[in-house]
N, C-alpha and C positions, 0 to 999 in steps of 0.2 A: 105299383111303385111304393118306395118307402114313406113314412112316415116322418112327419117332419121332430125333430128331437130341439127342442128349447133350449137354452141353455143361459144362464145370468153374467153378465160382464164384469168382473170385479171392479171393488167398486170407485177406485182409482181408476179406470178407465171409464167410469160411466164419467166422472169428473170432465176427464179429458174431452168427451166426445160431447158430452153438454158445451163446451167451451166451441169446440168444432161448430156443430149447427148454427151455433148462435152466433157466431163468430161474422164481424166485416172484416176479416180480414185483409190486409191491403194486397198480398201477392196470391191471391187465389191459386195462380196458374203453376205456384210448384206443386200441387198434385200431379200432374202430366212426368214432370222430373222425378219424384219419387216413387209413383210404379210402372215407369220405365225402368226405373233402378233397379228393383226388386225383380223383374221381367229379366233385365240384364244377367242378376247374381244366379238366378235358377236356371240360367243357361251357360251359365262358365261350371256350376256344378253340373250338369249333364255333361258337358264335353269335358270334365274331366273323370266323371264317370264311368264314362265311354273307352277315354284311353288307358285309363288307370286300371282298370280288369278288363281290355285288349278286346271289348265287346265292338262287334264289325259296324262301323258309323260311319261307310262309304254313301250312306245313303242321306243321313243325316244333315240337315240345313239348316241351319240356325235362323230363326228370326221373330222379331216382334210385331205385329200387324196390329193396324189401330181400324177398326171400323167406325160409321158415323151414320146413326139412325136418326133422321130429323122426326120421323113420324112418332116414335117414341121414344123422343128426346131423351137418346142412349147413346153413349160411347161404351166402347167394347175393346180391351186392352187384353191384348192376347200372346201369349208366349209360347211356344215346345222347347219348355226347357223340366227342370226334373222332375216338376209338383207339390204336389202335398196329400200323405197321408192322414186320416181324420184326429188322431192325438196332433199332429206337428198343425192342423189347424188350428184346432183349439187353442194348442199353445202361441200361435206367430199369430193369431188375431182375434185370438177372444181375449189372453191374457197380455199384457205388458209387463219385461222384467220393474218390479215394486222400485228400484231406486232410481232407477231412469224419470219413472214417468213422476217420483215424486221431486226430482231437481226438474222435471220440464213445468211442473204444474209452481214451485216456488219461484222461476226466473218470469214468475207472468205476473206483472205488478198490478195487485189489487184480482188478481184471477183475470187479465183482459188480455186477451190475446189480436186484439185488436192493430197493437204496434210493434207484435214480434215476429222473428222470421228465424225462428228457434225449430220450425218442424222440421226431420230429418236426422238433427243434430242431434236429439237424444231417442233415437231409435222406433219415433212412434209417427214412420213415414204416411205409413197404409192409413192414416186414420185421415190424412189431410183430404181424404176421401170427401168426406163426411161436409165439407168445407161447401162444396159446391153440388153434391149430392143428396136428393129425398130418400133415396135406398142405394145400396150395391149390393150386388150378388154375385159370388166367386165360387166358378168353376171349376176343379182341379182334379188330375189323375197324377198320381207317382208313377214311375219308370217302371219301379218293380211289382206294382198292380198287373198282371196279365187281362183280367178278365175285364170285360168293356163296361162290366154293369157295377165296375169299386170304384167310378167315378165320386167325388163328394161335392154336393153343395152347400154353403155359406149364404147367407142371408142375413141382412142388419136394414136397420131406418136409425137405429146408431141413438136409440133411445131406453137404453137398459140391459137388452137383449139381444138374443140370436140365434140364427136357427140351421140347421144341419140334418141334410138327410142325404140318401146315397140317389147316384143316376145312374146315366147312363153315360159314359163318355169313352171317344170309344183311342182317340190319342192321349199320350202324356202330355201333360202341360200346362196352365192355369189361364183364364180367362175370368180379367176382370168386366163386369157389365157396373156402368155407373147410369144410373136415371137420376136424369138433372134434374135441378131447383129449377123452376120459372122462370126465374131473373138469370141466368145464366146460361142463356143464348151465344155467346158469343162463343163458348167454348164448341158451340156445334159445325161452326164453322171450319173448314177443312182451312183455309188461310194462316186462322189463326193457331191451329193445332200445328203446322207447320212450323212457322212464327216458333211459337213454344219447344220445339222441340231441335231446331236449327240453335237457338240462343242453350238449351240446355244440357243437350245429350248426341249433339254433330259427330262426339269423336266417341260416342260407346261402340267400339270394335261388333258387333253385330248390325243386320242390318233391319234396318225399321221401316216398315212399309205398313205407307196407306193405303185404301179401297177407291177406287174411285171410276167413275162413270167414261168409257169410253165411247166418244161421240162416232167413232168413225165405224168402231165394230161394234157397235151399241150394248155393250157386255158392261162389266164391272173387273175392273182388274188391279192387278200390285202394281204399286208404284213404290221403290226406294227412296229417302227421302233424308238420310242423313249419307257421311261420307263413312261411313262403318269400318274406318279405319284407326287402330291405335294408337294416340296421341306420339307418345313416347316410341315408335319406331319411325317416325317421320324424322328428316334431317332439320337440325334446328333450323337453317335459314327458311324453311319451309314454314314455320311455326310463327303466328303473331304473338305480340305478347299478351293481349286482350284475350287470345285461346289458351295461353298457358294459365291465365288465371280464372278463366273460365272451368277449365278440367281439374282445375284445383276444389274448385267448388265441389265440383260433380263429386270426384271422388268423396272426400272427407264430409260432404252436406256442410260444408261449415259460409254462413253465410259472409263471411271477411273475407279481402282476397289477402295470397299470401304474401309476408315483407319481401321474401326473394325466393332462389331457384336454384337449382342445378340442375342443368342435364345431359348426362355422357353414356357414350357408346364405346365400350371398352372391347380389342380383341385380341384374339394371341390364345395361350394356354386358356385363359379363363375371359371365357368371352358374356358378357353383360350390359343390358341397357340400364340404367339409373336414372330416374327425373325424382327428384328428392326435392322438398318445400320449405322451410322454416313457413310456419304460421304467422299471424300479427295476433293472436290471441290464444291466451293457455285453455285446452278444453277441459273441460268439467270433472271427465275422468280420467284426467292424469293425475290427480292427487287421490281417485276412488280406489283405496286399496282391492274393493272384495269387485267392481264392477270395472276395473282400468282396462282399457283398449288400446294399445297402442304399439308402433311398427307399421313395414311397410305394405303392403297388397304385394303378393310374390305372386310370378308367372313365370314357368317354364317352359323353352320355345314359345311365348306367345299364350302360350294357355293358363288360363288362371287357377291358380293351387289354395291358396288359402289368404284371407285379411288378417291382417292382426300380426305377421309374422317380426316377433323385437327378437330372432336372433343373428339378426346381419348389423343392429345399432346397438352400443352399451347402452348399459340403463336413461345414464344421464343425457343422452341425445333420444329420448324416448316422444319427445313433443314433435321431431321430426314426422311427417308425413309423404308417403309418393308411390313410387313403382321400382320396383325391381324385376328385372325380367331375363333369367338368365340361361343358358345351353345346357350349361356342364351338372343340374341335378337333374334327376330324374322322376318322369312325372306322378308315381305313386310313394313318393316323399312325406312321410310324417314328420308332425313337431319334436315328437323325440327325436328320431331319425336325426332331424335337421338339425338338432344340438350336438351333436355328435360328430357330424360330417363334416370332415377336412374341409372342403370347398367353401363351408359356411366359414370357417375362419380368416379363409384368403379372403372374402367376399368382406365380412365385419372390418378387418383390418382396411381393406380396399376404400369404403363407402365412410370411413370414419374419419380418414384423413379428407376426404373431400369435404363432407360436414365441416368440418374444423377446417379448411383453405375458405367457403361460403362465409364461415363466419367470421373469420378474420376480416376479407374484402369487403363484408357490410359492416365491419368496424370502423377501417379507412373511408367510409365514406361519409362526407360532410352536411349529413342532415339527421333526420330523429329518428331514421333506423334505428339505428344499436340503442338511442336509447331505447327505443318500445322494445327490442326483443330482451335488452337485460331485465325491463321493468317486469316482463310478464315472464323469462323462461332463467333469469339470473340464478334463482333459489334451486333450482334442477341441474343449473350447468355446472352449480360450483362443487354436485355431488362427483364429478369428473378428478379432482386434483385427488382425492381416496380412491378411487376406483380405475383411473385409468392412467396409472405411474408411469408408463412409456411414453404416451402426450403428454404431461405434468406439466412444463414449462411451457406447452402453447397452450395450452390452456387456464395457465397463470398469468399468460400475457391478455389473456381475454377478458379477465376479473375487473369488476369493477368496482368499487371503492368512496364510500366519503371519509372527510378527516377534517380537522381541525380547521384546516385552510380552507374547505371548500365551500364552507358557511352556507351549507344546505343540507338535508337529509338524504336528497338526490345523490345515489352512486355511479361516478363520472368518471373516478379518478383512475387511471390505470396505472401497474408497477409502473412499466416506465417511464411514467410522468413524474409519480414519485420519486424516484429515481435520481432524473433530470434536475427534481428540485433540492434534490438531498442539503443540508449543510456540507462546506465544504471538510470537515473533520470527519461526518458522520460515516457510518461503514456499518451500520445496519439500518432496516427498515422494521420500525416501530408501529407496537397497534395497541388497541383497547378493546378485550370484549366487555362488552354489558349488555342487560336484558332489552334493553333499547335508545333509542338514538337521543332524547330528553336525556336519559340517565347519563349516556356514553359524555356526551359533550359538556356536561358539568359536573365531571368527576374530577377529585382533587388531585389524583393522578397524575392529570392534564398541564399544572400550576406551575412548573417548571420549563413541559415543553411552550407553554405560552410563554412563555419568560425569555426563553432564547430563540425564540422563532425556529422552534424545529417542528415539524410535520407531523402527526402521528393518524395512523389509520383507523377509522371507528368502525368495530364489529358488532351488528345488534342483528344480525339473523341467526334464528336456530340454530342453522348447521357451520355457523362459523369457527366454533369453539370447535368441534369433531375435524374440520377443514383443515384448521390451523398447525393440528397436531401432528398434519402430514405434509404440510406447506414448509418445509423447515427453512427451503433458501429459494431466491430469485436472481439468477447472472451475475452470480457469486455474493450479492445480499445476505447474509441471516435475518429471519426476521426474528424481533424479539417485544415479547409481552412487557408492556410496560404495568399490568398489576403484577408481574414478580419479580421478585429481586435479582437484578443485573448490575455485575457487582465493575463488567466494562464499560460501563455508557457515563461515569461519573465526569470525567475530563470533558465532558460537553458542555458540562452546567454552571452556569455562574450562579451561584446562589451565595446570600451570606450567611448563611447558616451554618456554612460549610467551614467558616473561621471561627466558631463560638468554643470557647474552652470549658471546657467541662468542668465545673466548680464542686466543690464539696457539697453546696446547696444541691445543684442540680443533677447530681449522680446520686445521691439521697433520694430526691422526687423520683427518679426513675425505678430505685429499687424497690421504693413503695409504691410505684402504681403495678411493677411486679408482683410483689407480697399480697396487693388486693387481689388481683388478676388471677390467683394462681398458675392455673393449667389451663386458661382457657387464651394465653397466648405464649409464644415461644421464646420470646424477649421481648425488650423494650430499648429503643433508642432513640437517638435525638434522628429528625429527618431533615435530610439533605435535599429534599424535593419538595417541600411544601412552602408557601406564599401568602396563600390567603387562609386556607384551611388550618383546625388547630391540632387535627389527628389523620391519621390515615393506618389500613392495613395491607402490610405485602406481604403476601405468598410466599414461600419457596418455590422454586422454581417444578420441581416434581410434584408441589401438591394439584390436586385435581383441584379445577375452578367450578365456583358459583352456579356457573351456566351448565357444565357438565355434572359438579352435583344434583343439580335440578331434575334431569334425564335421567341420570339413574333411580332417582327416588321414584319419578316417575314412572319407570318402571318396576318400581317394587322391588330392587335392588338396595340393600344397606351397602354405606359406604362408610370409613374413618372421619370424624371430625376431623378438619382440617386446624390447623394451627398455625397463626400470623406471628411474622413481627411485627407490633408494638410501636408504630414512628408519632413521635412527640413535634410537634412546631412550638423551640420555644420562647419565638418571640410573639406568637400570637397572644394578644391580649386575656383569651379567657384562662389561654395555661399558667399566663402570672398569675392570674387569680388565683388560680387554686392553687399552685403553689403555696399561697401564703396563708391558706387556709387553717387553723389550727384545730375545729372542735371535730366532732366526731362524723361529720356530715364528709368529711375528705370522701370516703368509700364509694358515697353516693353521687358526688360528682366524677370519681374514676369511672365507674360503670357507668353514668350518663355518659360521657367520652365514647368509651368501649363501645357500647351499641350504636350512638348514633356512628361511629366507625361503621361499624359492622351491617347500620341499615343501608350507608351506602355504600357500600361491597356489593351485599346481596341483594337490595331491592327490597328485605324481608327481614322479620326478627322473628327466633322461635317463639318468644314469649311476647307480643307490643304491650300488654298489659301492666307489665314488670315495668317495662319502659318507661309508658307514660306515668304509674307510680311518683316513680324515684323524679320523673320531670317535676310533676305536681308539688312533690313535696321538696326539691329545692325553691320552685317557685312562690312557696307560701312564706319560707325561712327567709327569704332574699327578695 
């Protein structure tokens, strides 16, 4: 026989597996649910193996068998599903992909994994082994192994190391063997194993069968023990809802159950089952550019083809989770393939209006749904109004929104609420972006619409400035920015600034705060929107904004300086002042002006040093 070959754990998983042993963890008993899982996934890849290169699998029976040794307090998790070659061991359980296991290992406060139920969820099922187990040892033969003796064995006590040497084996398929901890009797119990596996994995489409002692023909025989029938082809009235959110689990490992559901049986031309989920919580890697997972688990007739598959949902409906299971592709279907394929188009368009009917109906309804799913999946939906211009307006009817009125940070407010409240003159809907919601809500902007009680909408996400620029109207609405100059909205505002006559003095002041200014604004005028504040800058309507300068810089993109006009308040007490300023310090107060303008624009001053300066040294004069 071979010789056993060593081999070191890296060393983020040695991390992990320390935490395992030591671990009290409170739900011990999802290890039974996760390599059943993995038992499951190596047997949907064999039967599609089988059909997909037309190899004859009249013989072929699918199933999981759980054996139970009391005498050497052993469970034996056994599958005939593809295997494992000894590279793809190594790799599926010596190594863990590095950014998985190091987001599992920072969501464990203080490293205690004591009060988390995080296993699964980031990919490092197999190890909850370790949890309830002194050693396992894993069995495995690949399909396309012929010969009996390229069986591989695996070997851990999950304390550094591990060992691999070759057998005998003489079927395809893996067997997991776990020798239990001392204290963990109860898992020996054939009851309890039931128990475990009825509450976890009732509806994994294979069938799972125990061992167990026949009294009457004094043998050892299978017993079935789940209903190994596919959730999603059962007719809904058949389905509790406690199973539908149970098979939500199953699938995604996600330990929340989900806000809500759909699930339809479509036929005709293009015939399709759909059980599709909104989650109640964003996963990890849907913001992980290089490690994101996301899309539905596709099954053709019944048979399972590929997870992961996002090309039946837009980007922006990517948090989505469920099952698709459809007639009309065929079972040796690639990812390219399937980007390409007519039917995948009908199907996307199909499946994304349902999405969008789901989340409308959990809009309508009157509890903290829609808020939890704006709070966690808002910033991804709103990538929809760019991307998906055919739903544009139901999906603008989805947005959520704070503003002025709503005197919370909390986004609540929908168009059509706004809308409903409009002034009765008004004939657009107004917003603010800024870098954040502090900033947004006491900008001087603002100092007008407070003034006549009009509405305005505050934008302080990322992507609302890029949103905006494609948002142009709502049920005949325009919306319009109120940082640039909108030369229609004047007739709303009462303001008296609006009757001040422009005197020799003060047409003077203005073309010497130009003269200092030079180039660094576009003009200078008296403002018709200001109250409190003694400056402000507006935009042109074409220049690019603060928040989208940001983005591009950020990106390493040069952009034009942008160039304001110049708005003066002036009857604010400090502009009398300087008005009447006469020695040479005038300059120094313009550009105090200027910047402190410009620091609330942008959040930012290129130079604050320059700033504070010129602050200091009017403050020493004065």
């Amino acid at each position: 026989m071979n010789k056993k070959e060593k081999y070191e754990f890296q060393s983020e998983t040695k991390q992990l597996l320390n935490l395992m042993i030591h671990s009290l963890y409170s739900n011990k008993e999802i290890f039974i649910r996760e390599l059943i899982s993995n038992a499951s996934d190596a047997i949907d890849k064999m039967r599609f193996k089988l059909l997909s290169q037309k190899i004859n699998n009249k013989n072929y029976k699918m199933r999981i068998r759980i054996i139970i040794n009391k005498e050497e307090r052993k469970i034996i998790i056994s599958d005939n599903g593809i295997g494992m070659k000894k590279n793809e061991i190594i790799n599926n359980l010596g190594v863990i992909a590095s950014s998985g296991t190091r987001r599992f290992l920072e969501s464990l406060p203080n490293n205690n994994i004591n009060n988390n139920q995080l296993i699964g969820k980031f990919g490092v099922g197999f190890y909850s082994a370790f949890i309830v187990s002194d050693k396992v040892i894993v069995k495995t033969k690949h399909i396309d192994e012929i010969n009996e003796n390229n069986g591989i064995m695996w070997e851990s006590s999950g304390k550094g190391n591990y060992f691999i040497k070759k057998i005998n084996k003489i079927k395809n398929g893996t067997d997991v063997e776990l020798y239990l901890k001392k204290e963990e009797n109860q898992f020996l119990e054939e009851w309890k194993l039931r128990e475990i596996i009825n509450k976890y994995s009732d509806h994994i489409s294979i069938p799972i069968e125990i061992q167990e002692y026949d009294k009457i023909k004094k043998n050892q025989s299978w017993k079935q023990i789940n209903k190994a029938k596919a959730l999603w082809t059962l007719n809904k009235s058949e389905i509790k809802e406690h199973e539908y959110k149970e098979f939500y689990q199953n699938i995604t490992k996600d330990i929340n159950e989900p806000l809500t559901w759909i699930h339809n049986k479509v036929e005709g031309i293009h015939e399709y089952i759909s059980l599709l989920y909104i989650p109640s919580k964003l996963t990890w890697n849907i913001l992980d550019q290089e490690n994101k997972k996301n899309g539905l688990k596709l099954y053709v007739k019944k048979i399972y083809i590929m997870d992961d598959a996002n090309q039946f949902l837009p980007n922006y409906l990517r948090f989505i989770k469920g099952i698709l299971d459809t007639d009309n592709l065929p079972l040796n279907i690639s990812r390219e393939i399937l980007q390409e394929n007519h039917i995948t188009t009908v199907l996307k368009t199909s499946l994304t209006k349902k999405v969008l009917k789901l989340i409308h109906l959990l809009s309508l309804e009157k509890n903290e749904k829609y808020k939890i799913f704006w709070k966690e999946f808002g910033l991804i939906f709103k990538e929809g109004i760019v991307e998906d211009i055919k739903n544009q307006e139901r999906i603008a009817s989805l947005l959520r929104f704070t503003s002025i009125k709503n005197n919370s940070k909390e986004q609540t407010l929908s168009l059509d609420q706004y809308i409903n409240n409009m002034h009765e003159k008004q004939n657009k809907i107004y917003f603010l972006i800024a870098d954040n919601y502090n900033t947004a809500i006491t900008s001087p902007h603002l100092e007008i619409f407070y003034k006549n009680n009009i509405d305005v909408l505050l934008l302080s996400d990322k992507i609302d400035d890029w949103m905006m620029n494609y948002l142009i109207e709502f049920k005949g609405k325009k919306f319009q920015s109120i940082n640039k100059i909108d030369q229609n909205s004047e007739n709303l505002f009462n303001n008296s600034n609006k009757n001040i006559i422009i005197t020799p003095e003060i047409e003077k002041f203005l073309n010497k705060i130009k003269t200092i200014l030079k180039e660094k604004v576009q003009s200078v005028q008296l403002s018709t929107r200001l109250i409190k504040s003694p400056t402000i800058l507006i935009a042109d309507k074409n220049n690019i904004s603060p928040q989208m300068s940001k983005l591009f810089i950020a990106a390493g993109q040069k952009i034009p300086p942008t160039k304001y006009t110049f708005e003066i308040n002036i009857n604010h007490p400090l502009i009398i002042k300087i008005m009447n300023i006469q020695d040479n310090t005038i300059n120094d107060w313009i550009h105090m002006l200027f910047n402190q303008a410009l620091l609330s624009e942008h959040g930012t001053l290129e130079n604050p040093n320059d700033f504070i300066k010129i602050i200091n040294k009017l403050l020493i004069k004065y």
